[in-house]
N, C-alpha and C positions, 0 to 999 in steps of 0.2 A: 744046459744052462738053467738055471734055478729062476724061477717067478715069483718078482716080488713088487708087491706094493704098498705106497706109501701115501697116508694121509695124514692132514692137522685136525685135530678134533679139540673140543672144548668140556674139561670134566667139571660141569657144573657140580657133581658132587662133592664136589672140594672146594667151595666156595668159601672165599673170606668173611671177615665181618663188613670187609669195604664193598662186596660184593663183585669182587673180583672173580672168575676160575682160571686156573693153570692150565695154557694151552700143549698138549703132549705129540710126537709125533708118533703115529701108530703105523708099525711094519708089519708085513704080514708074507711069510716066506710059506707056499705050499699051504698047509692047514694050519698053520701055528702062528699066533702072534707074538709077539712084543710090546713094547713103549719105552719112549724117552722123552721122561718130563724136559722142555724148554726153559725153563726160568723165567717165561713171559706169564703173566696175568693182566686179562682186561676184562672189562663188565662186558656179560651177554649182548647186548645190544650194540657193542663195536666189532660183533668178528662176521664177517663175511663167510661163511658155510660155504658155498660155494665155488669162491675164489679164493679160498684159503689163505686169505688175511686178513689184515686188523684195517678197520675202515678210521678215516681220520688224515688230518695236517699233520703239518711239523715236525722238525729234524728227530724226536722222540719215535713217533707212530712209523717213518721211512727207516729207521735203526732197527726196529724189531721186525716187520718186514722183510730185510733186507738178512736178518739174523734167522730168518726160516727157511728164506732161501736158502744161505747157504748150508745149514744144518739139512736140507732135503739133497744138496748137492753131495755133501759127506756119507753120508748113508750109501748115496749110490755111489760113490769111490771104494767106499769099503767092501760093496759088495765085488765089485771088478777084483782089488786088492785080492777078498779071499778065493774069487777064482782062480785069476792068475796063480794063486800058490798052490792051487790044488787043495784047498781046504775047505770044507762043510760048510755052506752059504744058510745061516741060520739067522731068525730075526733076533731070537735072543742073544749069539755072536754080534751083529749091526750095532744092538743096542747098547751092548757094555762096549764096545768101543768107541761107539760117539759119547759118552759116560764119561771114558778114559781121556778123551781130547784131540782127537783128530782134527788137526793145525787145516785150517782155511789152504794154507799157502800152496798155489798152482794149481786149485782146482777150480773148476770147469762146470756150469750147470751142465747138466747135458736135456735134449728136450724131452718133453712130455706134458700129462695133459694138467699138470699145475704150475711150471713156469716153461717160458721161453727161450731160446739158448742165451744165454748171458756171461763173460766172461767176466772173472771174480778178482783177477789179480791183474797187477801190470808185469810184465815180461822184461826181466835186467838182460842187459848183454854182459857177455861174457867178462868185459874188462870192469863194471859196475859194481858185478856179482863178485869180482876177485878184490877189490877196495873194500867192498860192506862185510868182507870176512874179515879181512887184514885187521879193518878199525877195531870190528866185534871182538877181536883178541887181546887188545887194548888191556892190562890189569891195571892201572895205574890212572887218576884220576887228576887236573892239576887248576889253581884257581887264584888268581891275586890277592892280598894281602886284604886290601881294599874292598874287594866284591866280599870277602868271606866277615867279612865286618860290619858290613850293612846290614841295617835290621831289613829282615827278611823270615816271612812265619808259610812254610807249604803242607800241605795234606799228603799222606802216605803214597798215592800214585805218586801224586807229582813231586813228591822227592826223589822218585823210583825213576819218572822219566826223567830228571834234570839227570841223575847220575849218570845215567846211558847214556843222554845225548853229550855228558862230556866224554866219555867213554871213547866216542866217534871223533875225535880232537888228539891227529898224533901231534907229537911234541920231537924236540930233538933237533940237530941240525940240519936233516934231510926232511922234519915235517912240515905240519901245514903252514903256508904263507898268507893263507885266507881261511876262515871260517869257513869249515864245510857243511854242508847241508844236513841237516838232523835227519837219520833213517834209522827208526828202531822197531824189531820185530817184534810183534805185540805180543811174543810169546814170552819177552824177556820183560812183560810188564806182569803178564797175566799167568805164565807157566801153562797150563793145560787147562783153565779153566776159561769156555768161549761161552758160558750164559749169558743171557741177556743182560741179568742185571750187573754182571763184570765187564761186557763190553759199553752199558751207559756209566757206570764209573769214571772207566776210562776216557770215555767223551768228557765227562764233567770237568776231568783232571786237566785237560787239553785245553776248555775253557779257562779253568783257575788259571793255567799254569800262562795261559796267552793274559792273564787279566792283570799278570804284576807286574807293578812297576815301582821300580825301586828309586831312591835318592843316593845314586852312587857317586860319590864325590873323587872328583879327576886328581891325580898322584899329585900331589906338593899342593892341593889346595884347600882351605884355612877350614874348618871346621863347620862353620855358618853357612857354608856356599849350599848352592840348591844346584843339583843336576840330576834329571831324572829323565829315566829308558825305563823301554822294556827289557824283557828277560831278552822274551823270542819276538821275534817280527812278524811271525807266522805258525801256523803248525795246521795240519789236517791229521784226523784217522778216515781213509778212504774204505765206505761198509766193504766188505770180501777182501780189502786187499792184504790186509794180515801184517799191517805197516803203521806205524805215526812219523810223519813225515812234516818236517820245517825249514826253519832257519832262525839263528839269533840274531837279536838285532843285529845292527852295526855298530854302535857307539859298545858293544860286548867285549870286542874282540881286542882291545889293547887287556882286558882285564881274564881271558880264557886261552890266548894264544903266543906263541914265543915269549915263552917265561922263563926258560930256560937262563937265558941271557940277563935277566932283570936282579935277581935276586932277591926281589920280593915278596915269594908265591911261595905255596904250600901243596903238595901231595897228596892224597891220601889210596891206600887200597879200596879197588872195587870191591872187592868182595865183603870188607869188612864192613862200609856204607852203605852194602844190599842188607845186611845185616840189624843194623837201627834203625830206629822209629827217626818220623822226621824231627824234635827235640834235641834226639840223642846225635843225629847226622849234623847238625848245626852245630853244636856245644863241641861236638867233635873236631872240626872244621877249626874252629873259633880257636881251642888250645891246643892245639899244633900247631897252628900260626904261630902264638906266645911262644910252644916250645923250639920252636926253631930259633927264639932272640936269646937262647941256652947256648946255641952252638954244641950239642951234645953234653952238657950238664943238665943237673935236675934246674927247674926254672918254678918259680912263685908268681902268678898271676892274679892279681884282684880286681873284682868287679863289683860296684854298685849294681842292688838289686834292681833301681831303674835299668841302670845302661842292660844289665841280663836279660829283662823282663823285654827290654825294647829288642835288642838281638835272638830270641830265640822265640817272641810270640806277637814282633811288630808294635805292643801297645804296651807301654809303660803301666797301664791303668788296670792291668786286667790282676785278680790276687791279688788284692790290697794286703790283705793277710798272710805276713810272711808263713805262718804254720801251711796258710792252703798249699803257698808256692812252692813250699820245701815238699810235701805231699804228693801233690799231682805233678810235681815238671821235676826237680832235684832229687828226687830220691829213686823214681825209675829210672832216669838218664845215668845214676851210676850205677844202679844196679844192672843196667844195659853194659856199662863200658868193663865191669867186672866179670862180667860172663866170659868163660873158656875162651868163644870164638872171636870175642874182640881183644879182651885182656889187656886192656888200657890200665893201668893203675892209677887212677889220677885219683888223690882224696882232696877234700875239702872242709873249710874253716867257715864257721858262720865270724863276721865282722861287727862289731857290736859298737853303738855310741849311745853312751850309758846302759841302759835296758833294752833296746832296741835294737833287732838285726840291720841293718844295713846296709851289709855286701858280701861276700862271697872269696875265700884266699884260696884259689886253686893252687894245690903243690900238683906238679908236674913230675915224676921223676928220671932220669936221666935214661933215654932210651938203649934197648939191650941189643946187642946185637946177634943176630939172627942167623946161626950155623947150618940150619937142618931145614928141609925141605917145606914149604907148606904145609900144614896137619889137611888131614881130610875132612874136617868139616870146612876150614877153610876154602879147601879151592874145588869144595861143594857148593857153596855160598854163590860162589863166583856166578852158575849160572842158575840160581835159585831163583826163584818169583815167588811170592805172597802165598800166603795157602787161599784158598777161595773164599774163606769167611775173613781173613782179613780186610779180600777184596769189598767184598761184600759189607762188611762193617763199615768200612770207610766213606759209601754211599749215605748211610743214615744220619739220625741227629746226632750233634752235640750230645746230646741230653743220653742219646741211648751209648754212644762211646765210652761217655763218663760212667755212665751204669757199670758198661763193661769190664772199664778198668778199674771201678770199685770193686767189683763181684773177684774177680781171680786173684786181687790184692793181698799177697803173703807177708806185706812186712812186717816186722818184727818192731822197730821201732814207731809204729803208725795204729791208732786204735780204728783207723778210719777205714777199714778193711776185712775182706768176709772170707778169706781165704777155700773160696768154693775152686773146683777142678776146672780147665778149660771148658771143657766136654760139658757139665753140668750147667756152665755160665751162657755158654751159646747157645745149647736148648731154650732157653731161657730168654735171653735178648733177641733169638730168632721168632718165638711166640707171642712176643709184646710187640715185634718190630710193624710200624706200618700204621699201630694204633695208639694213637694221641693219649686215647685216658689211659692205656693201662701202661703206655711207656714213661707216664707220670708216678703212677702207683708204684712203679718198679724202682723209680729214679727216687721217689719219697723213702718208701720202704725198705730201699739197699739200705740208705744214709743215716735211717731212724737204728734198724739193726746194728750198724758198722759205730756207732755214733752211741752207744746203747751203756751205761757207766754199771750196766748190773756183769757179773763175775762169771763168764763163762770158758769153761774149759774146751770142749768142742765150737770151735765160730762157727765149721763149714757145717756141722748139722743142724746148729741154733740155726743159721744163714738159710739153710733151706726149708726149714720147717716153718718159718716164718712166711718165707716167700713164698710156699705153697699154698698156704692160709690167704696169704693177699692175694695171688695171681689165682687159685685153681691150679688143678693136678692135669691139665693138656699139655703140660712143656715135658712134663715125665716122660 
């Protein structure tokens, strides 16, 4: 049996400008090490040496803690793992597969002289564990006429967990008679990525997503009325348990459940909803509904750009300037719904009174019917999660988002845009990230260059030559 151990150590050499180091787990199999960076950074004078963790309060400081632990529990799974198979127990083997994502779920600390024995998960019976499959198999998503027309504005998680947790909501004659319990494996949020700063996302998302409350107006009543719930009534992520767990409200369920029967609710695939931004998931939502009053003809839908602005981002006020609106929110949402994997073809009419846009004529066209099997990106899609820097982006500002989605910006009808490579743009907004002034300089200097009325044939190498003159050449 192979001898290994395992410590947290603090690489001050890698220290931020916030004065932060990134705390690593160092394995060490026989005479050879390894490492695996954590995702956690804190200033030198909060890490306990010691006792190998982060000194400090609050639900933040017990998250990352609790994300060491179980990262020193998986380490020792994997070593059992490669035993049991008979294979080479190496630290540099340990390390690239805590790397690759070794899922928390049903593991066990075991003891030793940096934690206690501790168990990580709760334990399903059998008949619980054979329900949280069934729902999980769920393709089909389904939502009142009513609910999907509320202005309602969520963040990339938590559009991710609503869709799941409607996921969990069979339909049908034989389904559910009551709202069941929201149970989603946090791997269908996360995919394989357990960093620290993807599981505080996550938390935040949980917060947001318990924080909204909407003015959902009861069937047959008058426009003016005021009736306001929550989403959810509840929700936990339990640290180890590899779970977000709730329930929606109550006043939810005439608007989420036996709709079958109503006729006034709307469908959508899962897979194509894991697939959009939360914009494009809404807008979505929104004309389907419309096209169902088609009854399988094409259908024309118009919206004032208030009622749009108030339905896809909660505040009428935001984009005063219809060119921003059409920019930032209209012109990626179709470029999303034109993409192979959704293939929505819905085009769009600006509305005009006098010189002035106004509103929006969505044509809808008349849906195809569907002979042949799902394609395989599609019912790829199905159990996809975010890629990690999505996760990760979605924790940051505003300000650096926007950068973001200015920087990879390819369109062709939009001067506002630096058409740089993914790859290129998240070096780049990961180097700024964390710091104030230079995530200003970036957000200035994208907008000054994108915005720029002098004749350039290459954007993405004008785009980078500039931004290396502003930022410095460490994002290279």
């Amino acid at each position: 049996m192979a001898q290994m151990s395992l410590s947290y150590w603090l690489r001050k050499n890698k220290m931020n400008l916030a004065g932060q180091a990134p705390i690593s787990l160092r394995i060490t199999v026989g005479r050879k090490r390894a490492e695996y960076s954590t995702g956690i950074r804190v200033a030198p004078d909060s890490w306990e040496v010691g006792k190998h963790r982060i000194q400090g309060e609050g639900e933040e400081v017990a998250d990352y803690n609790q994300l060491l632990k179980n990262t020193h529990a998986k380490a020792l799974r994997v070593k059992d793992t490669l035993e049991t198979a008979g294979q080479p127990v190496t630290a540099a083997a340990i390390a690239a597969a805590l790397r690759e994502g070794v899922q928390a779920t049903a593991v066990h600390v075991e003891p030793g002289p940096l934690f206690p024995p501790q168990p990580l998960t709760t334990t399903l019976t059998l008949s619980e564990a054979t329900s949280n499959a069934t729902r999980r198999s769920n393709t089909v998503a389904f939502q009142h006429n009513h609910l999907i027309r509320t202005p309602l504005r969520m963040g990339v998680l938590e559009a991710r967990i609503f869709v799941e947790a409607l996921r969990g909501i069979n339909h049908g004659p034989n389904g559910d008679t009551a709202l069941p319990p929201i149970d989603i494996p946090l791997s269908a949020i996360l995919g394989k990525d357990d960093s620290a700063a993807a599981y505080a996302a996550v938390r935040q998302a949980c917060k947001d997503l318990y924080a909204k409350d909407i003015n959902l107006l009861q069937v047959g009543a008058r426009k003016e009325s005021y009736h306001r719930t929550r989403i959810v009534s509840d929700i936990e992520l339990l640290a180890g348990s590899g779970r977000i767990r709730g329930n929606f409200a109550p006043l939810m369920q005439p608007y989420l459940l036996q709709l079958t029967s109503s006729g006034n609710f709307t469908s959508a695939d899962i897979a194509t909803l894991l697939t959009l931004s939360p914009n494009a998931q809404r807008l979505y939502w929104i004309l389907k509904s419309y096209a169902n009053l088609g009854e399988g003809r094409a259908w024309k839908q118009a919206l004032s750009i208030e009622d749009l602005k108030l339905l896809l981002l909660q505040d009428a006020t935001l984009y005063p300037v219809y060119a921003e609106f059409k920019r930032w929110v209209l012109e990626p949402i179709i470029d999303e719904f034109h993409s192979k994997d959704v293939a929505f073809p819905v085009s769009w009419e600006a509305v005009k009174t006098g010189k002035k846009t106004t509103g929006i004529l969505f044509i809808i066209p008349k849906p195809r019917t569907r002979t042949a099997a799902p394609t395989a990106p599609v019912a790829a899609a199905l159990n996809a999660a975010p890629d990690p820097f999505t996760v990760w982006l979605a924790g940051q500002s505003k300000k650096l988002q926007t950068a973001y989605a200015g920087l990879t910006s390819h369109s062709s009808s939009s001067k506002n845009s630096n058409h740089l490579s993914p790859t290129v743009a998240q070096a780049i907004v990961r180097h700024v990230a964390g710091q104030p002034e230079l995530e200003t300089v970036l957000y200035t200097t994208r907008h000054r260059i994108a915005t720029s009325k002098e004749a350039i044939k290459d954007k993405a190498g004008y785009s980078y030559k500039q931004l290396v003159t502003a930022l410095g050449r460490e994002f290279r």
